[in-house]
C-alpha positions in Angstrom: -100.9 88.5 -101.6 -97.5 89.5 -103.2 -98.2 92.4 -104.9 -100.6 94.3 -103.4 -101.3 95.2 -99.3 -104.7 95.8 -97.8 -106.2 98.9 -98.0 -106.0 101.6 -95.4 -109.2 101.9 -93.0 -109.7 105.9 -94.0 -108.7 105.3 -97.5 -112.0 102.7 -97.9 -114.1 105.1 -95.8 -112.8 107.9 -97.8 -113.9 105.9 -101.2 -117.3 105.1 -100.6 -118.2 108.7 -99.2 -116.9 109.9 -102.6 -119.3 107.4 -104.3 -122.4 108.1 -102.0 -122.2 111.7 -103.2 -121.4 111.3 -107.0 -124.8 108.9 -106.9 -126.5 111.3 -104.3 -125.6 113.9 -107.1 -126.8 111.8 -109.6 -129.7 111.0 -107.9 -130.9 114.5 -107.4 -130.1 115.3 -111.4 -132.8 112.3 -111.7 -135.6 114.3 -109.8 -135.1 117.5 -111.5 -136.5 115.8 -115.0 -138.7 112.7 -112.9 -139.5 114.5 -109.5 -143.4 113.4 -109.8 -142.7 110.0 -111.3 -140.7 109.1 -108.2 -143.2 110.9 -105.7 -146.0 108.2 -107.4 -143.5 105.1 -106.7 -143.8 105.9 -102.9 -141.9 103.4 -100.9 -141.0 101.0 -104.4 -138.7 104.3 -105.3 -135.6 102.9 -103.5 -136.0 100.3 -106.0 -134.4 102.6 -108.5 -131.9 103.6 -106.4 -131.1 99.8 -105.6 -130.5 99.5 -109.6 -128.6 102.4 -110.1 -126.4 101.2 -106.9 -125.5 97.6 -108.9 -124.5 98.9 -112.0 -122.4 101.3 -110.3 -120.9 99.3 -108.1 -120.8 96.0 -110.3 -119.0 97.8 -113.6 -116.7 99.9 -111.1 -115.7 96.9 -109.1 -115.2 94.7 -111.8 -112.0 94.1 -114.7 -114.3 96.6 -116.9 -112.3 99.5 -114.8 -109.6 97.8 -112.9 -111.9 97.1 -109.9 -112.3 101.0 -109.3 -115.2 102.8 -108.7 -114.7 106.5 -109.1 -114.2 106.6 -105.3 -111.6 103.9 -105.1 -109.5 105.7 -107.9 -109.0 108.7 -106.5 -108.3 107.4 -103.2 -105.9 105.1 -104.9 -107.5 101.5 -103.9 -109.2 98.3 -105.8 -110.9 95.1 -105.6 -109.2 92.0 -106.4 -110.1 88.7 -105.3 -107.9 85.8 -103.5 -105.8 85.5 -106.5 -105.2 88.8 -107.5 -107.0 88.5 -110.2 -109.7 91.3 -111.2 -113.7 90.5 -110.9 -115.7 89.4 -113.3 -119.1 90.8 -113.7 -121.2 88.3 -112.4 -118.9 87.9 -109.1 -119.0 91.7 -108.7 -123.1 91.3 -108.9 -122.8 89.0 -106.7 -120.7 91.3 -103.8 -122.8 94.2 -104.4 -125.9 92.8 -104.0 -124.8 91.8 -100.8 -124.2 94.5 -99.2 -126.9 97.2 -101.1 -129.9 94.8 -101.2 -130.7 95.1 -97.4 -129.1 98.8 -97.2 -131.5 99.8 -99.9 -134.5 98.2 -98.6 -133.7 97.3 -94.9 -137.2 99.8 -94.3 -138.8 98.4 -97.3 -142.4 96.9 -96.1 -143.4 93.9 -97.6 -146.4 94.4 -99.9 -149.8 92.2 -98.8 -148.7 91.6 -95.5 -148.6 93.6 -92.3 -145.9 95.2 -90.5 -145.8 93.0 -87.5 -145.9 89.8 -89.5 -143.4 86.9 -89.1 -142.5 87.1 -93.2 -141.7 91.8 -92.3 -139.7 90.1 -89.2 -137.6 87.9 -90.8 -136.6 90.2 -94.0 -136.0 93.3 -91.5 -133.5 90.7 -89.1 -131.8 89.4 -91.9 -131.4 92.9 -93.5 -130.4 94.3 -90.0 -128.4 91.3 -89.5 -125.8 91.4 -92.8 -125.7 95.1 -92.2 -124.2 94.8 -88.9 -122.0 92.4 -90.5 -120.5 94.6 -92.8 -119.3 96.9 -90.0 -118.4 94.3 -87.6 -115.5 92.9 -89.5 -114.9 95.7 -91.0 -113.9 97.1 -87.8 -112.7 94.2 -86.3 -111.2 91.6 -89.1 -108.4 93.6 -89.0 -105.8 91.3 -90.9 -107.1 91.2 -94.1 -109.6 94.2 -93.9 -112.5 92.3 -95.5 -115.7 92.8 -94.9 -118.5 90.4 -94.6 -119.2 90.6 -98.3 -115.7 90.5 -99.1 -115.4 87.4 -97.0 -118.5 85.4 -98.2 -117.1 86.4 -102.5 -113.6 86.0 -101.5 -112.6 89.4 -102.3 -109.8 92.2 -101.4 -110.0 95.8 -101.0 -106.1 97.0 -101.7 -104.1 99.7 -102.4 -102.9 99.9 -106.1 -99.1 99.9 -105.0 -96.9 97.1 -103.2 -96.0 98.2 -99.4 -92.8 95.6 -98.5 -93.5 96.9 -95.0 -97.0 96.4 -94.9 -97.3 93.1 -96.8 -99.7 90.2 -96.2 -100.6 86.9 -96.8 -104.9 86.4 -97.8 -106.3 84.5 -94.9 -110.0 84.4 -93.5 -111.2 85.5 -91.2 -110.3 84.1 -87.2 -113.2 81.7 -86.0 -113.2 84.0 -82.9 -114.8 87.2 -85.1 -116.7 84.5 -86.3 -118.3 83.1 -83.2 -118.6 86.6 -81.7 -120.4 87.7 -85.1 -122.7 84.8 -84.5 -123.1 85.6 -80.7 -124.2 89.0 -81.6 -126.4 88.2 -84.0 -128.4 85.9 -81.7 -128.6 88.8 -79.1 -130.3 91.2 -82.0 -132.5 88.5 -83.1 -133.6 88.1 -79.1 -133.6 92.0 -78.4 -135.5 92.5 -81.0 -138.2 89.3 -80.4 -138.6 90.9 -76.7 -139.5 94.1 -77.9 -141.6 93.4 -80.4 -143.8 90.8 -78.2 -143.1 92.7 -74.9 -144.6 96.1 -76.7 -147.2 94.4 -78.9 -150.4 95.6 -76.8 -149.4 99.1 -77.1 -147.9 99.3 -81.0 -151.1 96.9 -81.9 -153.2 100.1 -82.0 -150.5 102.4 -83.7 -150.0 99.6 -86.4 -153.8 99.1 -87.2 -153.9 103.3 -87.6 -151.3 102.9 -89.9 -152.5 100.3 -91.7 -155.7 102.2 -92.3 -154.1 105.8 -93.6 -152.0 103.3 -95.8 -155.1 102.0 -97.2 -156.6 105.2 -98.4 -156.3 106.3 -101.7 -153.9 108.6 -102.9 -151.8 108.0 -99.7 -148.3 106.1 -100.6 -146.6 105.8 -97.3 -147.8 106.5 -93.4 -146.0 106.9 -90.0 -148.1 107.3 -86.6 -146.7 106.9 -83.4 -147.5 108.6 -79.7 -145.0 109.8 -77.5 -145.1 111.4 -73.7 -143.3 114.3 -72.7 -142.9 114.9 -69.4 -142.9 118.4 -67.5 -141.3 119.2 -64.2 -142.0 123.0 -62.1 -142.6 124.7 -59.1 -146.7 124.2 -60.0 -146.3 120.3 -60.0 -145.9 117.7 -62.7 -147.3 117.6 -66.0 -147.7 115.1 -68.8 -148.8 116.0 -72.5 -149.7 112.7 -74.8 -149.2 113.6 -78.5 -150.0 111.4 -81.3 -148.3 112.1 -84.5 -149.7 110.9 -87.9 -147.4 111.7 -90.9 -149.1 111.1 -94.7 -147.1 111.1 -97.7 -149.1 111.8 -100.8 -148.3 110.6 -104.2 -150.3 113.6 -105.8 -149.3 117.6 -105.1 -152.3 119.0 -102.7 -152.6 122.3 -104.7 -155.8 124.0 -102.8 -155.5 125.3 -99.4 -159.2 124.4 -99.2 -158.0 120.6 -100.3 -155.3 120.5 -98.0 -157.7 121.7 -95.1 -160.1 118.9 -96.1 -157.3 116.4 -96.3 -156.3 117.6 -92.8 -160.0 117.4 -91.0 -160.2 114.0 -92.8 -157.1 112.3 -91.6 -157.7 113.6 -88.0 -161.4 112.1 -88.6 -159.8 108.8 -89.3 -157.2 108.8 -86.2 -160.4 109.6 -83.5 -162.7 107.3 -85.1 -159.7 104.7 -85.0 -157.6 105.2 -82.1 -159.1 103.7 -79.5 -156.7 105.5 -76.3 -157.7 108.8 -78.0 -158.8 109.9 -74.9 -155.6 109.7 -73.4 -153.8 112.2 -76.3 -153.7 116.3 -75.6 -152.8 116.8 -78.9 -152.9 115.4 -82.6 -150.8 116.4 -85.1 -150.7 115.8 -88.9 -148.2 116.3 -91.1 -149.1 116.0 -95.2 -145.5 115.2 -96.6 -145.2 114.9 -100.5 -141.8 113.6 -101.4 -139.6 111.1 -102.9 -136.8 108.6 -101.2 -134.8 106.5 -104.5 -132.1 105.4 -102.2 -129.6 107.7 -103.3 -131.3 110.6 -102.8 -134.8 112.2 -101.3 -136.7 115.4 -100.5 -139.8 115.9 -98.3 -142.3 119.0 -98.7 -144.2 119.1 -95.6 -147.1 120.7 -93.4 -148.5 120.3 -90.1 -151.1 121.3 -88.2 -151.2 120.5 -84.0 -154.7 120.6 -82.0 -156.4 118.7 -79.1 -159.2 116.1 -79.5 -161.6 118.5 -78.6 -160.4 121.4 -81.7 -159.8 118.6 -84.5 -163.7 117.3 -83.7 -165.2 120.4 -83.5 -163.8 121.5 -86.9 -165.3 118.3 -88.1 -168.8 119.2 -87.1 
């Protein structure tokens, strides 16, 4: 590369923070004119943000603007690839997809099947997978700079002015990152095996609750899990159990009476459901109405906390 020399590590950090909040910004603009359109998409919203993302990052890494996305100009870097030469649209596609497809919907659950199936397994590894990619040789493929998108499209990330004393030849990436990469990679795909089988018996439950709440109408994302805190004093040792449901709503509860029914009704669900129920002190619900595009979110919430014992007795 004669005429240009990779760009500085703070100078690409500095870039794409400048980008994540001009489309945070932009995002949040969105949801002033489309708040309750994006509260109905539910989990599907990062979908737009995934869209807005590509065309960002496709035009502003492409020969349309000099490969400079409003980030990379002002911190005075731009894409090129092996031969200097500017991107083309489709290859800049290409690169961004890489790299914002699992970002974007790395959490995104598979519609028709369930959580803990092999086809959510595979897509959340692979997303998890390329992710840690990107920051490995980011960090670590210090010669060139390139990320792992930059390495699989043949692209640079370089400063807009020739440095004699800083200059470098392109060359890929040493077969050691390489092997280590792959190494690693292994080790997630067997950590994460081993706890996902190991704890099976005990997320079964959790899952199938979920799986349920996610089922009911008017309901377009749900999170339950149970965690044990454990208390230490002078009087002995005590253990509290608390099992936390979280709803997201696609529709504004308006009605205190409504929300109270909505409450006593998703606590119904959880004690007819959960089958270790006696084991829980208390059970929380939280009714969330909110949006996530990607780019940007918000989250109105409520909870309520009671024992077993209160939640049925309001019930009755």
């Amino acid at each position: 590369m004669n005429n240009y020399t990779p760009a500085k590590f703070w100078n690409r950090i500095g870039a794409i923070l400048i980008d994540a909040i001009l489309l945070g910004l932009f995002g949040l603009l969105l949801s002033l004119f489309l708040f309750d359109f994006f509260v109905r998409l539910g989990q599907y919203g990062v979908f737009i943000g995934l869209i807005i993302g590509l065309i960002y990052f496709t035009i502003g890494n492409s020969r349309i603007t000099g490969g400079q996305t409003v980030g990379k100009y002002l911190t005075k870097i731009r894409v090129v690839d092996h031969q200097e030469n500017y991107l083309s649209i489709s290859k800049s596609l290409q690169r961004s997809a890489i790299i914002l497809t699992p970002y974007f919907l790395s959490g995104f659950f598979i519609p028709g099947v369930g959580v803990d199936s092999m086809i959510q397994i595979v897509w959340t590894l692979a997303c998890t997978i390329i992710l840690f990619g990107v920051v490995f040789f980011y960090l670590f493929n210090t010669a060139s700079r390139q990320s792992l998108h930059d390495i699989i499209m043949k692209t640079y990330v370089v400063r807009e002015y020739k440095d004699d004393e800083d200059e470098f030849t392109p060359i890929p990436a040493k077969p050691l990152l390489v092997y280590i990469f792959g190494g690693l990679s292994l080790l997630i795909v067997v950590f994460y095996s081993y706890f996902l089988f190991s704890s099976n018996t005990g997320l079964k439950p959790l899952i199938t609750l979920r799986e349920k709440y996610r089922q009911t109408e008017g309901i377009s994302d749900a999170a339950v899990s149970q965690n044990t805190n454990t208390r230490i004093d002078s009087n002995g040792r005590f253990t509290t159990t608390i099992l936390n449901c979280s709803l997201t709503f696609n529709r504004e509860l308006i009605h205190d009476a409504e929300k109270n029914k909505v409450f006593i009704s998703t606590a119904k669900l959880a004690l007819d459901n959960y089958p270790d129920m006696k084991s829980v002190n208390y059970l929380v619900i939280t009714l969330n109405r909110g949006y996530n595009i990607g780019i940007a979110q918000s989250n109105r919430s409520e909870s309520k906390a009671k024992t077993p014992k209160e939640w049925r007795a309001l019930i009755k």
